[in-house]
DRENPAPA-570143 format. One record per residue (C-alpha): residue in one letter; chain; x, y, z; residue number from 1. Coordinates in steps of 0.1 Angstrom, whole numbers, plus 5000, padded with zeros to 4 digits. Each point is the difference from the previous one (the first is absolute). Layout:
BEGIN
{A,A,{X,Y,Z},NUM}
...
//
This chain:
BEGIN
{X,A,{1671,0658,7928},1}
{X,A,{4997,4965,4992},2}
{X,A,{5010,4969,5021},3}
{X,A,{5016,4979,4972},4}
{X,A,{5026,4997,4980},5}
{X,A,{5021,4981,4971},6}
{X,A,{5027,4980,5012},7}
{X,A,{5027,4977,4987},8}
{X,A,{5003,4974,5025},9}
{X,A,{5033,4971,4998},10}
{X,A,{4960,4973,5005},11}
{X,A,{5019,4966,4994},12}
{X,A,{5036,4992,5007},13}
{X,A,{5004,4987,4967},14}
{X,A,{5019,5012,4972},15}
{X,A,{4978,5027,4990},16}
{X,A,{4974,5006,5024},17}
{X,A,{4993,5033,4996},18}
{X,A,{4963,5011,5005},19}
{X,A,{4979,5031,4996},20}
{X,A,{4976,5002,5024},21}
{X,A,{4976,5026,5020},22}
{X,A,{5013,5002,5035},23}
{X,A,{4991,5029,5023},24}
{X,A,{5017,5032,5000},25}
{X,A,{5026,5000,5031},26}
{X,A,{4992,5021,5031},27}
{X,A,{5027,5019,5010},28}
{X,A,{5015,5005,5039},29}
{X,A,{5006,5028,5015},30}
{X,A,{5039,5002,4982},31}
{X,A,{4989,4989,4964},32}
{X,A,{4991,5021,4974},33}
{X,A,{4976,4981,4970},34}
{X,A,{5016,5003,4969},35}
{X,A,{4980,5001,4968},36}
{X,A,{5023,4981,4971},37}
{X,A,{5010,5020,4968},38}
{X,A,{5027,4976,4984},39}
{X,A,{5017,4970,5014},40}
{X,A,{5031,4984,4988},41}
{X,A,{5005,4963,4999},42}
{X,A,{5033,4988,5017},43}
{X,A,{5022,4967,5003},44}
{X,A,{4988,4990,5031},45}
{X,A,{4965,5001,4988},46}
{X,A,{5012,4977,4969},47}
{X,A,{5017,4978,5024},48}
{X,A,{4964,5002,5021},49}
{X,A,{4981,4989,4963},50}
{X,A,{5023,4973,4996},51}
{X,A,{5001,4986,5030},52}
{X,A,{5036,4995,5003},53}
{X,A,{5012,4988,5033},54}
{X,A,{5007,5030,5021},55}
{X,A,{4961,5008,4991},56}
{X,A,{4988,4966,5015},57}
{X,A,{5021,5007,5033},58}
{X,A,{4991,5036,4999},59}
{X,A,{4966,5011,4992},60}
{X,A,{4967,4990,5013},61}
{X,A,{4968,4998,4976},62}
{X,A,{4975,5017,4998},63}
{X,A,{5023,5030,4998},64}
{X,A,{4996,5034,4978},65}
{X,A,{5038,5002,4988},66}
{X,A,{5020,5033,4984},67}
{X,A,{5018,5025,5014},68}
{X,A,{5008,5028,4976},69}
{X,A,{4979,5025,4993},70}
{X,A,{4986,5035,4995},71}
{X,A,{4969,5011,5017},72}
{X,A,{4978,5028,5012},73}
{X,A,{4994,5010,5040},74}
{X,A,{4963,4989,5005},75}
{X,A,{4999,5001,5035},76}
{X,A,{5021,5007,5031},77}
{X,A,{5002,4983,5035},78}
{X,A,{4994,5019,5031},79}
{X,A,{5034,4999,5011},80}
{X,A,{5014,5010,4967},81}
{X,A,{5018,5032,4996},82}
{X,A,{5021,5005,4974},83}
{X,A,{4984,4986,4970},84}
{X,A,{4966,5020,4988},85}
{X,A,{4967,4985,4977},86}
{X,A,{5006,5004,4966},87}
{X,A,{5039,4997,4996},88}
{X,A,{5018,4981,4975},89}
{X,A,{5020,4972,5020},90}
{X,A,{5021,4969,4997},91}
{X,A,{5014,4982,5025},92}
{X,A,{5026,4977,5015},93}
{X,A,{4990,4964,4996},94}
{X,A,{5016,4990,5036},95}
{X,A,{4982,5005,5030},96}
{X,A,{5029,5001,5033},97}
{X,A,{4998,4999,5040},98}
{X,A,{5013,5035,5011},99}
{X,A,{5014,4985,5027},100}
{X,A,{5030,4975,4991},101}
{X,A,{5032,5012,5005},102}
{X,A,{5006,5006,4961},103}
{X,A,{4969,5018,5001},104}
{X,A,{5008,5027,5029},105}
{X,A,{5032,5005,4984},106}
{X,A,{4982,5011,4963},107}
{X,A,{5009,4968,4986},108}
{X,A,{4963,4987,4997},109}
{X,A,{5013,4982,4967},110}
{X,A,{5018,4982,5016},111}
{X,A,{4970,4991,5031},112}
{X,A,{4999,4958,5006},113}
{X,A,{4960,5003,5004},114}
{X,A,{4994,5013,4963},115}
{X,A,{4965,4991,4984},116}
{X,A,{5000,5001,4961},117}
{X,A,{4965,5018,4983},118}
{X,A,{4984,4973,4977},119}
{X,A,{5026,4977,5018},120}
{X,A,{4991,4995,5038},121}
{X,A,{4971,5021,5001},122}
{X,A,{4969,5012,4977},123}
{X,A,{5015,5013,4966},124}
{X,A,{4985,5034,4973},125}
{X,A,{4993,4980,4969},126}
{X,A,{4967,5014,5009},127}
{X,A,{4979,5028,4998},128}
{X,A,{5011,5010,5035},129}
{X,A,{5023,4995,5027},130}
{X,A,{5006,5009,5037},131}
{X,A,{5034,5011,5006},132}
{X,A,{5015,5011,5029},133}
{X,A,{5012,5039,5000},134}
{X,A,{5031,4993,5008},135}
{X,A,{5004,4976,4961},136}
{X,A,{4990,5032,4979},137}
{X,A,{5019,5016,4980},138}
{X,A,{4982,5035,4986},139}
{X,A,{5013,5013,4969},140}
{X,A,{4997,5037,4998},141}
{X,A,{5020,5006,4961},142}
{X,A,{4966,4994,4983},143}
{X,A,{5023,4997,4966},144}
{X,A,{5011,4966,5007},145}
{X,A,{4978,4973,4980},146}
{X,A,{4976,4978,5019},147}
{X,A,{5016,4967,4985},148}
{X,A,{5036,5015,5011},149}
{X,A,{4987,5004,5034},150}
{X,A,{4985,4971,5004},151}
{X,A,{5034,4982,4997},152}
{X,A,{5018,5020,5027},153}
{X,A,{5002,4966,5018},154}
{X,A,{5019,4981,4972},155}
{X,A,{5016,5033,4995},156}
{X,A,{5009,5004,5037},157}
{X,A,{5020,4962,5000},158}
{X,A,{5020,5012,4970},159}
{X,A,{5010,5033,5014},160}
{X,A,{5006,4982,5036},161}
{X,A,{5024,4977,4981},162}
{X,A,{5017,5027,4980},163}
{X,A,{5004,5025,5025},164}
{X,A,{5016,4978,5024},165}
{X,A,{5030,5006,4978},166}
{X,A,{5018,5032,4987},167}
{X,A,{4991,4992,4964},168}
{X,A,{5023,5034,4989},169}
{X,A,{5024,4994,4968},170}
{X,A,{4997,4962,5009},171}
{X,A,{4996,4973,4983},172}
{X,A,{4964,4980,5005},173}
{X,A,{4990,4964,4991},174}
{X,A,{4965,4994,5002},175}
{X,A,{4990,4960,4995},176}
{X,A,{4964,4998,4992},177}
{X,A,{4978,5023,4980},178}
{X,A,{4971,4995,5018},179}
{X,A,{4975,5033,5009},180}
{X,A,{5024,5003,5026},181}
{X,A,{5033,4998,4982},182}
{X,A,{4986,5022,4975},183}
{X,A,{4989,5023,5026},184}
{X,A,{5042,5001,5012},185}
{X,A,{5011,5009,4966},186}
{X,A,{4984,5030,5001},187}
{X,A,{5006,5011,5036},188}
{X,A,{5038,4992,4994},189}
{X,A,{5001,5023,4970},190}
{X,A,{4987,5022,5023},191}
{X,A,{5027,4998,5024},192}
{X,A,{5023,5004,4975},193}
{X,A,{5015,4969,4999},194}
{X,A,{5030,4991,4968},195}
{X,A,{4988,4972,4987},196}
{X,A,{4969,4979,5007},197}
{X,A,{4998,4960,4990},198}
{X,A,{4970,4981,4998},199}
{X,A,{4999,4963,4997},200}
{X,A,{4970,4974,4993},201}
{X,A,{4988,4976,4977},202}
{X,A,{4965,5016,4985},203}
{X,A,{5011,5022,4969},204}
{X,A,{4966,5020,5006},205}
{X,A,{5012,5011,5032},206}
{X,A,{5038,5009,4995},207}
{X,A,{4987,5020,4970},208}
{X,A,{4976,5021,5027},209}
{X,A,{5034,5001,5021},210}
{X,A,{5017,5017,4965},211}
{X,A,{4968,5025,5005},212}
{X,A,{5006,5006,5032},213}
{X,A,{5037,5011,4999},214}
{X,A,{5021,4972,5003},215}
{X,A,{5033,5004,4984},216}
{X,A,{5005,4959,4993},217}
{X,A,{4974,4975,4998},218}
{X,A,{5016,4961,5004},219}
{X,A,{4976,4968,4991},220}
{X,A,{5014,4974,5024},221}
{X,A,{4992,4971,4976},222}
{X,A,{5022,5008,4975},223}
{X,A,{5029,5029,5015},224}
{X,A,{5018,5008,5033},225}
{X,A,{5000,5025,5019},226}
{X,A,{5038,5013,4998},227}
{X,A,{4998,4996,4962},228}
{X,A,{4985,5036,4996},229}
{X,A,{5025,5016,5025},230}
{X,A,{5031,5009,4979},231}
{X,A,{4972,5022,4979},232}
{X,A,{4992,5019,5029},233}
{X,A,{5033,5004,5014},234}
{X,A,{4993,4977,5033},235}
{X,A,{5031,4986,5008},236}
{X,A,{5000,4989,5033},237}
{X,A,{4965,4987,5005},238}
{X,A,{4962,5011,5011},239}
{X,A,{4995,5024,5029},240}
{X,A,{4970,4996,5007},241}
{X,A,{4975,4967,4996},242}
{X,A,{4964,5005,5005},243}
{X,A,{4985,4965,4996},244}
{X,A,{4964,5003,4993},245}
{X,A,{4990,4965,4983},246}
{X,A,{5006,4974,5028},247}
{X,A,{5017,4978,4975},248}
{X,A,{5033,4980,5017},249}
{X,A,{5015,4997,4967},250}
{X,A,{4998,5039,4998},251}
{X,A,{5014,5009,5040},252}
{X,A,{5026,4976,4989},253}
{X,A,{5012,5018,4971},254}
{X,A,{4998,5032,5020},255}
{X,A,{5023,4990,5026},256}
{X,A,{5020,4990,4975},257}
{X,A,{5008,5032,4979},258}
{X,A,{4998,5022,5029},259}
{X,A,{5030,5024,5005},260}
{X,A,{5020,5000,5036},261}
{X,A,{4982,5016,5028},262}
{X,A,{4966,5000,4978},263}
{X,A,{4967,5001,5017},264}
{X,A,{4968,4974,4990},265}
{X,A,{4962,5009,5013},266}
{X,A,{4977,4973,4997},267}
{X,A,{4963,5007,4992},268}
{X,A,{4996,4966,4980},269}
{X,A,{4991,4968,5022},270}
{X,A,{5025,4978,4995},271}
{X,A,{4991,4964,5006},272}
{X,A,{5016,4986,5038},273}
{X,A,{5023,4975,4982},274}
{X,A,{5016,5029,4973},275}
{X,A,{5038,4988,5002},276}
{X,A,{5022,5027,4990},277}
{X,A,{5038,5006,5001},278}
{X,A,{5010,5011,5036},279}
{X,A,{5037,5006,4993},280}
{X,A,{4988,5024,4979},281}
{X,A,{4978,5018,5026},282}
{X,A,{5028,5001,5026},283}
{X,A,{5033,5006,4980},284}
{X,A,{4980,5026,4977},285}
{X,A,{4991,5016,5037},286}
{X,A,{4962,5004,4982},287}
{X,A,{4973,5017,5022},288}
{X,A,{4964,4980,4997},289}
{X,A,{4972,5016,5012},290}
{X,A,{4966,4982,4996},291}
{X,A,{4969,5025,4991},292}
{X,A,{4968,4996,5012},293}
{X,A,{4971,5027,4992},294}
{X,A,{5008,5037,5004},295}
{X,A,{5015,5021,5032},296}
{X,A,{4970,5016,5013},297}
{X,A,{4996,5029,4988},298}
{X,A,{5033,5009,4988},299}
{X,A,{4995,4983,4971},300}
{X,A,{4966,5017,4992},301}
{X,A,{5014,5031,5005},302}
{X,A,{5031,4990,4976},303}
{X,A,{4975,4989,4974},304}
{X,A,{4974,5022,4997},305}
{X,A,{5034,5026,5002},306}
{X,A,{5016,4981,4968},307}
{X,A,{4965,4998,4982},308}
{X,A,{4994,5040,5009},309}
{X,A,{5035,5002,4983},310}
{X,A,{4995,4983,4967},311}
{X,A,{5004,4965,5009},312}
{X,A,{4980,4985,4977},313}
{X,A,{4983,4964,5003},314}
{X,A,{4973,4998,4975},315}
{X,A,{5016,4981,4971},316}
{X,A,{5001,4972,5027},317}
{X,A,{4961,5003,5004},318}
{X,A,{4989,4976,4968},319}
{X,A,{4962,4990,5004},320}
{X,A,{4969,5013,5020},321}
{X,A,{4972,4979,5004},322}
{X,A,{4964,5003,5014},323}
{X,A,{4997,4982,5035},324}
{X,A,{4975,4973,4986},325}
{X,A,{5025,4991,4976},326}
{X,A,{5022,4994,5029},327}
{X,A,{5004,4962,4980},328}
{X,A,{5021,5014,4970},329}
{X,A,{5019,5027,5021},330}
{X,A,{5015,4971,5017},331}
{X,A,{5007,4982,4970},332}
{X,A,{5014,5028,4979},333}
{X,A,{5024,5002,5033},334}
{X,A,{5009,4967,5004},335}
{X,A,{5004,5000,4962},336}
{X,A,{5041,5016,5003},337}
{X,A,{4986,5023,4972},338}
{X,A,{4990,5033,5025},339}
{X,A,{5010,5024,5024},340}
{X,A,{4981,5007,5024},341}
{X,A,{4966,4990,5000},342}
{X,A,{4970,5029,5013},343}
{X,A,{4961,4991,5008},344}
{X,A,{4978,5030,4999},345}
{X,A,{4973,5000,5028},346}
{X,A,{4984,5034,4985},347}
{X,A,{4980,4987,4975},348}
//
């Protein structure tokens, strides 16, 4: 086997900085198991990583090999590894945890205070391999699923942590932001069976992928409001349930606003730490907010991969692939508004 490897290493902490360099291959310890990459998808934090924004500066040490999501084979196995074998098909959860906080020995490791982000805190898989611990993978044993599909389980996995955290059932659903995300929650609350399901944003490419998805109303901010299309659908006394995915104040605001009595909000978008919204509304309303971070491990794989098994279907969401060493115009064509998610094949 050889020693190297193709990386994509965050090299400057510029905007942009993104390098592809030969690096060694990563040896494992005795928990890991070395993954070899298939696909990986691109995801917001690695755009907020390219462009340097500000949680970036505070956040992530260069040199550092970022991603997170991705599909991989089993190339090799720790000694202390048990239940995953050489040669599976795996993905993984992007957040490594204690196993010993309180939240932790309770089964609530999402929750754990300690948690290290892959391609975040610690050595990323935009690269030809990656060591990750057994206790991160994810094997995927319904070999019908398609590789780019899988390879979004993450993103997948903050959607369906959102959406589940609700009884979507005969309800009403506003989604604000069509990101790969929000797209992603259209289609798991048609799933669920949900009445009707809004989606608001300001990129006419996107709420026309949110159409494709099964939304039953799409509303472009800039020129309509939200409560215009309700007399259509027979909504009378407001939205159920608010899934804010875009991070936009503007749009939490106008959620809070049309939200029926007694209607629940979870919050996967970062919201800016000055957003000002209207508290009367949140207490006389009696709304429930619940901020979402990640997926419940590993409920929410085993939800997932359930819905997917079950015809939950993701792909139209899944716009470009892109060989790894054009790594440069994947994140372009993502930061361009006009895509889905974005894939980088490591197979060629």
């Amino acid at each position: 086997m050889k020693t190297t490897m193709n990386a994509i290493l965050k090299n400057k902490p510029t905007f942009g900085g993104l390098e592809l360099l030969e690096v060694d291959i990563p040896k494992i310890k005795d928990d890991e198991v070395l993954v070899k990459m298939k696909k990986t998808a691109i995801c917001g934090t690695d755009i907020n990583i390219y462009e340097w924004k500000e949680w970036a500066q505070r956040t992530i040490k260069t040199p550092m090999i970022i991603g997170h999501e991705f599909v991989g084979i089993v190339e090799e196995v720790g000694k202390n590894v048990k239940r995953v074998k050489k040669g599976q098909l795996v993905t993984g959860e992007g957040h490594l945890v204690c196993g010993v906080c309180r939240n932790c020995l309770k089964g609530g490791a999402h929750l754990c205070r300690e948690t290290v982000g892959i391609g975040v805190n610690k050595t990323g898989i935009f690269a030809e391999y990656a060591a990750i611990p057994e206790a991160n993978i994810w094997a995927i044993e319904n070999e019908n699923i398609p590789l780019n599909v899988i390879s979004c389980f993450d993103p997948l996995g903050n959607a369906v942590h959102t959406a589940l955290s609700f009884d979507l059932v005969g309800e009403d659903i506003l989604i604000t932001g069509a990101g790969p995300i929000g797209l992603m929650a259209v289609a798991i609350a048609k799933h669920c069976g949900a009445r009707n399901i809004i989606v608001t944003d300001v990129i006419p490419h996107r709420l026309e992928m949110a159409k494709k998805m099964g939304a039953t109303a799409v509303i472009d901010v800039r020129t309509e409001k939200i409560e215009d299309c309700f007399p259509a659908l027979g909504i009378k006394e407001g939205i159920d349930v608010g899934l804010e995915m875009s991070g936009n104040p503007h749009a939490f605001r106008d959620m809070v606003r049309v939200m029926h009595h007694g209607g629940k909000i979870g919050l996967l978008g970062l919201i800016p730490q000055d957003t000002v919204i209207n508290w009367d509304d949140v207490i006389f309303k009696c709304l429930e907010i619940k901020g979402i971070y990640g997926r419940e491990m590993f409920e929410t794989w085993y939800k997932m991969t359930a819905m997917v098994g079950s015809g939950l279907d993701i792909t139209p969401v899944i716009t470009h692939e892109f060989d790894y060493k054009d790594f440069e115009k994947a994140f372009e064509t993502m930061m361009s508004g006009q895509s889905g998610k974005v894939i980088l094949n490591w197979e060629a």
